[in-house]
N, C-alpha and C positions, 0 to 999 in steps of 0.2 A: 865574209862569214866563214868562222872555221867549222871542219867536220862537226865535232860535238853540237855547236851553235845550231847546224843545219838540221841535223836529225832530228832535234829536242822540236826543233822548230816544225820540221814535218808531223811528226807524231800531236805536238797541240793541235794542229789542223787539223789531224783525223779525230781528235779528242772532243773537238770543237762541233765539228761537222755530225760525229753523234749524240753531242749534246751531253757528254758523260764527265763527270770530276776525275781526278784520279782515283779513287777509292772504285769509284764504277766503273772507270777503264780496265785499269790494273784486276779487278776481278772478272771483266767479258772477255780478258786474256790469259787468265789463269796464272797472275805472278803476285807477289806478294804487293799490298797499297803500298809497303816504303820503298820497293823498286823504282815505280814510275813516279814516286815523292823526286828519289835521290838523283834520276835522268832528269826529272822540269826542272830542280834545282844547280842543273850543271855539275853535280860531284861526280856523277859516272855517266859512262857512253851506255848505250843499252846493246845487252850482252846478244850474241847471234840464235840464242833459245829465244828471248824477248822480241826480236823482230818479226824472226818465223811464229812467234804464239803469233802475234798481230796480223801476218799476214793470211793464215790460216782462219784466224776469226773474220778478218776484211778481207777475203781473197778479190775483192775490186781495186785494192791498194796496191801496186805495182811494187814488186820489189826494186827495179831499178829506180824508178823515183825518192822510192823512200830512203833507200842507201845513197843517193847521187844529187837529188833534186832536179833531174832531166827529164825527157819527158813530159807527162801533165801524170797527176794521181791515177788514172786510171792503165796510164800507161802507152797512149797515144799519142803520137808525134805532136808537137806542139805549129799551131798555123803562122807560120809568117805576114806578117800583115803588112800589105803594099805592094 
């Protein structure tokens, strides 16, 4: 999965997880609806103002997760299991 792929992909999750469209994402983060249109639809990466609006709004949302996909969402080491 490349960068762009992974972000888009974490940001659904959190989109999901609130239960918001983009229309209602893109405004509980304070960026314009065709922003977070133009990030689900792969044309753009989402800009470094658009993560921080989101992390600010979900401060539970780990930035190294959501830049990297490491981690778990909140930010806590992920359990090896075995």
């Amino acid at each position: 999965m490349d960068e762009k792929e992974g972000l888009r992909s974490r940001i659904k999750l959190i989109m999901e997880r609130e239960q918001l469209n983009n229309g209602a994402f893109a405004e509980s983060i304070g960026v314009a609806q065709a922003t977070i249109s133009q990030i689900m639809k792969g044309r753009n990466m989402p800009s470094t103002d658009v993560l921080l609006r989101l992390h600010q709004r979900y401060p539970d949302v780990s930035l190294d997760w959501l830049l990297t996909g490491k981690r778990t969402v909140s930010g806590e080491e992920e359990q090896e299991n075995g």
